[in-house]
C-alpha positions as CSV (number, residue, x, y, z in Angstrom):
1,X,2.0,29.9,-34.8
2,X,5.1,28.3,-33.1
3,X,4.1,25.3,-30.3
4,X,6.1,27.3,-28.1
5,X,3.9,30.8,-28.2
6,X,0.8,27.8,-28.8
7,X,1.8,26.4,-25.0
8,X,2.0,30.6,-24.1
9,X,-1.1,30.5,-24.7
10,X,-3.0,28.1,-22.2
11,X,-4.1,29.3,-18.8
12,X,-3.8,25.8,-16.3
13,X,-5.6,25.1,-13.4
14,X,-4.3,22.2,-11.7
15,X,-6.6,20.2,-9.2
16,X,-4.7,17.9,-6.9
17,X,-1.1,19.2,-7.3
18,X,-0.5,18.2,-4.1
19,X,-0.8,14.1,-5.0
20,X,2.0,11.7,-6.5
21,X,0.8,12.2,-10.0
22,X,0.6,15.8,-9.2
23,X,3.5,16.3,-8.2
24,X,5.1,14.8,-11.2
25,X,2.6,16.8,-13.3
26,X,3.9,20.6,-11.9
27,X,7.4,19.0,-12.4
28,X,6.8,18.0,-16.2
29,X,5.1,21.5,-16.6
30,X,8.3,23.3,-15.2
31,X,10.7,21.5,-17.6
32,X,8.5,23.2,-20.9
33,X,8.0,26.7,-18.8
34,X,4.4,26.2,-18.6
35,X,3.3,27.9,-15.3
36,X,-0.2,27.2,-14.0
37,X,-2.6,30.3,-13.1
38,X,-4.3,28.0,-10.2
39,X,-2.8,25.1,-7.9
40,X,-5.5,23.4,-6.2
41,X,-6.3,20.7,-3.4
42,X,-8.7,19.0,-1.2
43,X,-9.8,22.0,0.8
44,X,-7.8,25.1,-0.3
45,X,-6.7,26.7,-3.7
46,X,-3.8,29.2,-4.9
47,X,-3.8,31.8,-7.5
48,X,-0.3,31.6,-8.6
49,X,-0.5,35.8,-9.5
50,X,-0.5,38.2,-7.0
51,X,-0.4,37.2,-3.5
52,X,-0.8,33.9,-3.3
53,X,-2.6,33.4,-0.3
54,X,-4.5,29.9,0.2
55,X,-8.1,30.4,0.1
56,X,-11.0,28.0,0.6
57,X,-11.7,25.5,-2.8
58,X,-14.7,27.4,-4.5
59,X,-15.3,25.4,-8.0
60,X,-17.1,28.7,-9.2
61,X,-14.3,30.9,-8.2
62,X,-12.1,29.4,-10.1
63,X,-14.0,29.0,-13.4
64,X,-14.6,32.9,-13.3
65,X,-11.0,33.1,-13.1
66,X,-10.2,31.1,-15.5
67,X,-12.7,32.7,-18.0
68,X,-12.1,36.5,-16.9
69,X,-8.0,35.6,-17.9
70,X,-9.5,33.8,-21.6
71,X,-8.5,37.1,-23.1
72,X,-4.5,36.0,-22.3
73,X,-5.1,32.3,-23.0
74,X,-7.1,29.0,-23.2
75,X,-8.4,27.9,-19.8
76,X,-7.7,24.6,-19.1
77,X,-8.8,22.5,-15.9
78,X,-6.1,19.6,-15.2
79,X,-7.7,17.3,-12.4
80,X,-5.1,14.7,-11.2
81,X,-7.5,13.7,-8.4
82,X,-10.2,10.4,-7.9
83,X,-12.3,12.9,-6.9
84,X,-15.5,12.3,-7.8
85,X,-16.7,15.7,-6.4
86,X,-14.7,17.3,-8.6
87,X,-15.8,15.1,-11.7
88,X,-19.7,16.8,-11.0
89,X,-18.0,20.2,-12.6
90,X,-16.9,18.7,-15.4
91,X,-20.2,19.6,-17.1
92,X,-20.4,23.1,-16.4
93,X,-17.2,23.9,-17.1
94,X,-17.3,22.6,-20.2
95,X,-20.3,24.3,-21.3
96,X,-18.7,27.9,-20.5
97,X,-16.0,26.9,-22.8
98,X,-13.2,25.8,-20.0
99,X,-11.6,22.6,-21.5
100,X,-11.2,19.7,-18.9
101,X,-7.9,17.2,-18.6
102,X,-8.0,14.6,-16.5
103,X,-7.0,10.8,-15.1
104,X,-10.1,10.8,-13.1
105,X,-11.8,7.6,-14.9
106,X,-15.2,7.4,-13.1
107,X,-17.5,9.5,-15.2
108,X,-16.1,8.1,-18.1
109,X,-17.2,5.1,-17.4
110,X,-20.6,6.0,-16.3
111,X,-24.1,6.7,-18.3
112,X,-22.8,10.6,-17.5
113,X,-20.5,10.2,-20.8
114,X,-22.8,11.1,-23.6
115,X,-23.7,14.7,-21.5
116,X,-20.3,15.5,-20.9
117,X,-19.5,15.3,-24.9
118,X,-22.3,17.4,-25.3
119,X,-21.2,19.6,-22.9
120,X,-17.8,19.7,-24.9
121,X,-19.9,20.8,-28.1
122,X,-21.5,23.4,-26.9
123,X,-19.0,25.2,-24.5
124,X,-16.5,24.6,-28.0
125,X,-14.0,23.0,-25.6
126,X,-11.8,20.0,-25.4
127,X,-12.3,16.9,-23.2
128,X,-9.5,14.7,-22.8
129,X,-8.6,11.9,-20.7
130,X,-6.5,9.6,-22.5
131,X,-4.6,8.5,-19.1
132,X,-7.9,6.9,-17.9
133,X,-7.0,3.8,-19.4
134,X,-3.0,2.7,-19.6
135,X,-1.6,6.2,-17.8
136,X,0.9,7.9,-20.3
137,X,0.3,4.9,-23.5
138,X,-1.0,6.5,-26.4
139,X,-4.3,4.0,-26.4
140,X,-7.1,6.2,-26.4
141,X,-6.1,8.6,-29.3
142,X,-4.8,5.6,-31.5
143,X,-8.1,4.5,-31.4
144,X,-9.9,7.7,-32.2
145,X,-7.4,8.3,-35.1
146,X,-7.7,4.7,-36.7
147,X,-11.6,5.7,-36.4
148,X,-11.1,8.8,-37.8
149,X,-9.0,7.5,-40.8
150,X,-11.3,5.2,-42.3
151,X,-10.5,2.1,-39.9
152,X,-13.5,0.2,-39.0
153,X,-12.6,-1.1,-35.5
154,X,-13.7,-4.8,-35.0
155,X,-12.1,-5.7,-31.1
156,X,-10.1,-4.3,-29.1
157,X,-8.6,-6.3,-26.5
158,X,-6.6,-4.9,-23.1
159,X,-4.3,-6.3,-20.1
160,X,-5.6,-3.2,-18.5
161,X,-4.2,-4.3,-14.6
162,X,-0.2,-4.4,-13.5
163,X,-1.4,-6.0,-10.6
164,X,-3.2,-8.9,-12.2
165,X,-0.5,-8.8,-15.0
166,X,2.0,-9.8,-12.2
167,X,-0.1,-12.2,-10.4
168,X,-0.8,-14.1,-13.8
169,X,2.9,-14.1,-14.6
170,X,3.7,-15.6,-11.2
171,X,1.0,-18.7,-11.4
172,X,1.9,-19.4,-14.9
173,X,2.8,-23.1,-15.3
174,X,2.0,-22.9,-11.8
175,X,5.5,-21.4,-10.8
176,X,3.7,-20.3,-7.5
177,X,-0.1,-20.1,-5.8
178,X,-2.6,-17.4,-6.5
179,X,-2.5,-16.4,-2.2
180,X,1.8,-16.3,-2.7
181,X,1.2,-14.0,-5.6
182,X,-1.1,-11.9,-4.4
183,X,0.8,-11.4,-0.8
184,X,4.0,-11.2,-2.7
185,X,2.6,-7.8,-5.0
186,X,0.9,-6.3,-2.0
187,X,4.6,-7.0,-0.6
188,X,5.9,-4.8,-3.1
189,X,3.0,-2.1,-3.2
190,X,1.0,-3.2,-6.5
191,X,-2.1,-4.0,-5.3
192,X,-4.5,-1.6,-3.5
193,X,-4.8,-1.6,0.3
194,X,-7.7,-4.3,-0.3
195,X,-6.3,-6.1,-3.3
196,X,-10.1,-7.8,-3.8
197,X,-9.8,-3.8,-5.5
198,X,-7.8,-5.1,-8.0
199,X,-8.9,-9.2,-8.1
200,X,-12.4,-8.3,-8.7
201,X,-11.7,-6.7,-11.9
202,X,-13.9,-3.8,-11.3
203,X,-11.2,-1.4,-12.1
204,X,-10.3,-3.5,-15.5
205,X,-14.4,-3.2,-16.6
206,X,-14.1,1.2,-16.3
207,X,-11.1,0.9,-18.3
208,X,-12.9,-1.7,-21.1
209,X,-15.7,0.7,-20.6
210,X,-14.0,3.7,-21.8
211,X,-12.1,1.6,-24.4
212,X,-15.5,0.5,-25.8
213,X,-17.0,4.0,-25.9
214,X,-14.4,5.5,-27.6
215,X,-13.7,2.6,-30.2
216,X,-17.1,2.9,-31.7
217,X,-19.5,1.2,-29.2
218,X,-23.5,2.1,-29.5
219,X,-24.9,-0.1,-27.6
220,X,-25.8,1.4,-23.8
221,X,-26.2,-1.7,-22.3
222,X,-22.9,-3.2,-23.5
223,X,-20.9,-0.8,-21.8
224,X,-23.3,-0.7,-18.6
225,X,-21.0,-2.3,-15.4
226,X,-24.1,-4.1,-13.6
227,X,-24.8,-5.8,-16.9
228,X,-21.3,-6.2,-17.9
229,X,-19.7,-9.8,-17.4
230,X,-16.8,-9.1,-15.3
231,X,-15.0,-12.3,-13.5
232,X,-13.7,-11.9,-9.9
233,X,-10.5,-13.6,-9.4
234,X,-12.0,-13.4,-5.6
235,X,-13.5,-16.5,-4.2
236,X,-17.0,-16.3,-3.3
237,X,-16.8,-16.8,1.0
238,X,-13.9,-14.1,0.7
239,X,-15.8,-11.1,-0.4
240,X,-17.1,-9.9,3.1
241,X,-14.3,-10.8,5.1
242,X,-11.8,-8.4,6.2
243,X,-8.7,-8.1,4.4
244,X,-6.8,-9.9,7.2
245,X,-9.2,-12.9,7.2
246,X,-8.8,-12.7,3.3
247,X,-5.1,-12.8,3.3
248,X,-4.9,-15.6,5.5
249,X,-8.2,-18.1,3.9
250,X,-6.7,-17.2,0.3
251,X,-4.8,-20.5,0.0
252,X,-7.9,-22.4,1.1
253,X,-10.4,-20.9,-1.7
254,X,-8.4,-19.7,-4.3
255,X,-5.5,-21.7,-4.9
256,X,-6.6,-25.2,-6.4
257,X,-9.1,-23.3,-8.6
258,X,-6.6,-21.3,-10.3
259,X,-4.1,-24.3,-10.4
260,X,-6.8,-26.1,-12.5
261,X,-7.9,-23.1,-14.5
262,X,-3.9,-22.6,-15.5
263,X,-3.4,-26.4,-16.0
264,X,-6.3,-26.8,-18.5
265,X,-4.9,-24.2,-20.6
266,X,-1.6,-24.8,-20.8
267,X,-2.3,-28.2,-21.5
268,X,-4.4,-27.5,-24.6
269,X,-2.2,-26.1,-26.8
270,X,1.5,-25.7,-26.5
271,X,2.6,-22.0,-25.6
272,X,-1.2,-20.9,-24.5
273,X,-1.5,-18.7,-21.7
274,X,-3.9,-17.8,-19.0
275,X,-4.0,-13.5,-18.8
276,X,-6.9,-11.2,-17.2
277,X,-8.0,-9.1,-20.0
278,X,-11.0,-6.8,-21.7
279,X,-12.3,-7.9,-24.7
280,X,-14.4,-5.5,-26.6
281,X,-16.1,-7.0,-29.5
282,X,-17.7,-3.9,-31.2
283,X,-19.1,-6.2,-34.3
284,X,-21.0,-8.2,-31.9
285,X,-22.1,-5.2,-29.1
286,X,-20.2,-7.1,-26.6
287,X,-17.6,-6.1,-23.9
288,X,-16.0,-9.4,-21.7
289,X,-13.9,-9.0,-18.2
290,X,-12.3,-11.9,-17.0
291,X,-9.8,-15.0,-17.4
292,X,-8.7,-14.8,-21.2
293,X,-7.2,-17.9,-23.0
294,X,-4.4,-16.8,-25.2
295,X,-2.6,-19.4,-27.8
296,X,1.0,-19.2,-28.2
297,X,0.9,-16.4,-30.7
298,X,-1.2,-13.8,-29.1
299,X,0.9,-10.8,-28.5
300,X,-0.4,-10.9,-24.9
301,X,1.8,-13.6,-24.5
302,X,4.7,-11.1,-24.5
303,X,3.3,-8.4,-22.5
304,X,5.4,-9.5,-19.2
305,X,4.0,-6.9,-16.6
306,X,2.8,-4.5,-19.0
307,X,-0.1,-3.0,-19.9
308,X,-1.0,-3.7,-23.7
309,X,-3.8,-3.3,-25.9
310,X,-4.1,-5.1,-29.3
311,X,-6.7,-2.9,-31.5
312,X,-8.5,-4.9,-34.6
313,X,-9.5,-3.7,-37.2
314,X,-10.5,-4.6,-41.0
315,X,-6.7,-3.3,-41.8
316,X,-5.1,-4.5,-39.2
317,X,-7.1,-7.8,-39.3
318,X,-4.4,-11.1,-39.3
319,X,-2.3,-9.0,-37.1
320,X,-3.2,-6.3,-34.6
321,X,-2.1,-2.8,-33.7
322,X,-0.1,-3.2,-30.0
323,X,0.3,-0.5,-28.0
324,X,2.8,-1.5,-24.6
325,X,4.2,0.0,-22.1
326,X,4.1,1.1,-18.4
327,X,0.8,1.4,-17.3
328,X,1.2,2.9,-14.3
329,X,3.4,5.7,-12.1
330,X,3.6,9.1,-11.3
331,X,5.7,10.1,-14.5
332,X,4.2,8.7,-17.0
333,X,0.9,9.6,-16.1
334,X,1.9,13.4,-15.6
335,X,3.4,13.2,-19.0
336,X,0.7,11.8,-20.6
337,X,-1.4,14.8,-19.0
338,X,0.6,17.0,-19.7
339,X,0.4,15.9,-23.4
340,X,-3.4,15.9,-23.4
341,X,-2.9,19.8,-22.1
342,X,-0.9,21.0,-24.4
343,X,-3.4,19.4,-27.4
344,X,-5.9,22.6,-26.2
345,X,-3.9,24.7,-27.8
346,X,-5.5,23.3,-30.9
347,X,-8.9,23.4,-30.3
């Protein structure tokens, strides 16, 4: 069967089409003619036959829908959102045999995981979310094809944040402060409202999460966030404080500590750098978030603002596997979506 009449054959329902990465998502589905059958949002939904008319979101609605059209295609939930409301369906839909896209990284990261691959089996559906972790990069299905091809995966390491990318490239060889570097990305819109979102690392751990469970991990605990070792690049007295009183006492807590941390690094070995990283050690049941040493030949050291993860294994032992690249934006997210989509066709 030709990939064109294979794409024909998928029935799309597309939750959060209204959002940035939703929007990019409808766009990237119009280039390859791929209508979608449903366009939802936060409190209304479309069926895009018939009259259109905006009804109230009803989860169950849409999953008879979806299953009453199976008989013209495969029915495919797309959720764009950070919904976790909507991530509670997951399960169900999956078991009645709808497959589930998404970039919505919370479940994956939780001890929900293991029931929603279940869920996959038995409903004979796909579940794929390969932009939870480095948006459109090819990261997590590298890593499930080098474990599918006889690889045995020994680490996997990740600059997982652009935000913390930029703010490590800025106070290397102490070119400028940690408070000027932070200020300077919320400047230009990289951090979160509250960057202590992005210095705390929390975000980096779901990502190392994901990247462990899907590289091979076993152990539970190792991929459990309240047991997990996950550095805050947030100063202790700052972690209550508003974000105005965090702006302005940055200098005071944070700066000489990260002056010291870079200066005892790069003065260890010529070229080494200081970069905020996962490291998932699957030998050794381990998964680290935090302040990573890197000696002049790590490929980190070339990452510049991008995401990158350097896979391990016993054949790609002296020198690892690199995927780079954007890790963040509307597009490339969409497309990397829209790539997981069109995969249902092969289930």
């Amino acid at each position: 069967m030709s990939s064109a009449s294979k794409k024909a054959n998928l029935m799309v329902a597309v939750i959060g089409y209204t959002g940035g990465v939703g929007t990019c998502l409808l766009k990237a589905m119009k280039t390859i003619s791929l209508e979608p059958v449903c366009l939802v949002r936060s409190t209304t939904m479309k069926f895009t036959s018939g009259d259109q008319k905006e009804i109230p979101v009803d989860y169950s609605l849409l999953a008879k829908h979806l299953l009453k059209e199976e008989k013209h295609g495969i029915p495919v939930i797309a959720d764009v959102t950070a919904s976790a409301v909507v991530q509670t369906h997951y399960k169900g839909w999956l078991e009645q045999g709808i497959s589930v896209v998404t970039a919505n990284k919370g479940i994956f990261a939780s001890a929900e995981y293991p029931s929603l691959l279940k869920a996959a089996a038995v409903g004979k559906a796909r579940l794929l979310h390969e932009t939870t972790v480095g948006a459109g990069l090819p990261v997590l299905s590298t890593l499930a094809a080098l474990k599918a091809s006889s690889h045995k995966i020994l680490k996997v390491e990740g600059i997982l944040s652009g935000t913390l990318a930029y703010v490590l490239g800025q106070v290397a060889s102490n070119k400028t402060s940690l408070s000027e570097a932070v200020l300077k990305a919320k400047e230009l819109g990289y951090t979160e409202p509250d960057p202590r979102d992005d210095l705390n690392g929390m975000d980096v751990a779901r990502k190392a999460v994901i990247l462990a469970r899907v590289a091979g991990m076993e152990s539970e605990d190792a991929v459990n966030l309240e047991k997990m070792t996950i550095e805050s690049l947030v100063p202790e007295p700052l972690r209550d404080c508003s974000v105005e009183e965090f702006l302005s006492k940055l200098s005071e807590h944070g700066d000489e500590a990260m002056k010291e941390k870079v200066t005892a690094v790069e003065s260890s070995s010529d070229g080494a750098r200081l970069h905020y990283a996962a490291k998932v050690d699957v030998v050794n049941q381990t998964v680290q978030v935090g302040l990573l040493e890197c000696e002049a030949s790590h490929p980190f050291n070339n990452a510049g603002p991008d995401n990158m993860v350097a896979i391990t294994t016993n054949f790609y032992k002296d020198r690892p596997l690199v995927v780079q690249g954007a890790g963040a934006g509307g597009d490339v997210t969409a497309t990397g979506v829209l790539a997981d989509i069109l995969q249902c066709a092969y289930q």
